[in-house]
C-alpha positions in Angstrom: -16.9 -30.8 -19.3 -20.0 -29.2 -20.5 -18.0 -28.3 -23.9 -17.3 -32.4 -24.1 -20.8 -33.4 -24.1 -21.5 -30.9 -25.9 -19.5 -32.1 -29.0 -20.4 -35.1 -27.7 -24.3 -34.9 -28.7 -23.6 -33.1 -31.4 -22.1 -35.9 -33.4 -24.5 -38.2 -31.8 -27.5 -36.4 -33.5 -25.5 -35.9 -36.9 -25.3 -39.7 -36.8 -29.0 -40.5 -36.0 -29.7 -37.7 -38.9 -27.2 -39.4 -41.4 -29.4 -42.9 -40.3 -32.5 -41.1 -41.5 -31.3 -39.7 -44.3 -30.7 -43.4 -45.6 -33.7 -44.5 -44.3 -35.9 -41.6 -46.2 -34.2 -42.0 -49.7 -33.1 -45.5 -49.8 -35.0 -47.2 -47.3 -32.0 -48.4 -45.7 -31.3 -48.4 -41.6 -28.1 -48.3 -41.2 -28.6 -48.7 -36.9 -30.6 -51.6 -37.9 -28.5 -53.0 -40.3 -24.8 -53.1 -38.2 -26.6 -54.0 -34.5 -29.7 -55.8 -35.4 -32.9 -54.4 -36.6 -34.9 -55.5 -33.1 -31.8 -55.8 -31.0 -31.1 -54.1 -27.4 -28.2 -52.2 -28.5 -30.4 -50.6 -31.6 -32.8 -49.4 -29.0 -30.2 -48.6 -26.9 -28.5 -46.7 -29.7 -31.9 -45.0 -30.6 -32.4 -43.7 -27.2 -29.3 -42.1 -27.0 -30.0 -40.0 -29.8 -33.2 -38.9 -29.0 -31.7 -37.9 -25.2 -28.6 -36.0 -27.1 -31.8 -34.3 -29.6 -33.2 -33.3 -26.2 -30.1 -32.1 -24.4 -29.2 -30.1 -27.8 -32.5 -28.1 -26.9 -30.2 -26.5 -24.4 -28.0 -25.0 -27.1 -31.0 -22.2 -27.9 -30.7 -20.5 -24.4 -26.5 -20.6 -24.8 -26.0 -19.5 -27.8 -25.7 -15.8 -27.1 -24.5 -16.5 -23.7 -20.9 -17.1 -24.2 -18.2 -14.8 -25.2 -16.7 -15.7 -29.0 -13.1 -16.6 -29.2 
């Protein structure tokens, strides 16, 4: 399970980097432009990656903690 969210997060926060990627070179939200720029879901959107950013914290103390594959 932890593995799921895990991955989980991970793409979360790759979107939400992508997002300001487009926002820092050509001024363009793409979050704001699909759900609404001052819409629920946006903020709901926005929260979730900042929790996944948070949780992903986690990854420092785990990464020499598991045995490779």
């Amino acid at each position: 399970m932890s593995r799921c969210l895990d991955y989980t997060a991970l793409i979360t926060v790759i979107i939400g980097a992508l997002n300001w990627g487009l926002i820092g070179i050509f001024n363009f939200n793409l979050v704001g432009f699909l759900f609404g720029y001052t819409s629920w879901l946006s903020r709901i959107i926005y929260i979730l990656v900042a929790v996944c950013g948070l949780y992903l914290f986690t990854f420092f103390g785990r990464t020499g903690a598991e045995p490779q594959d």
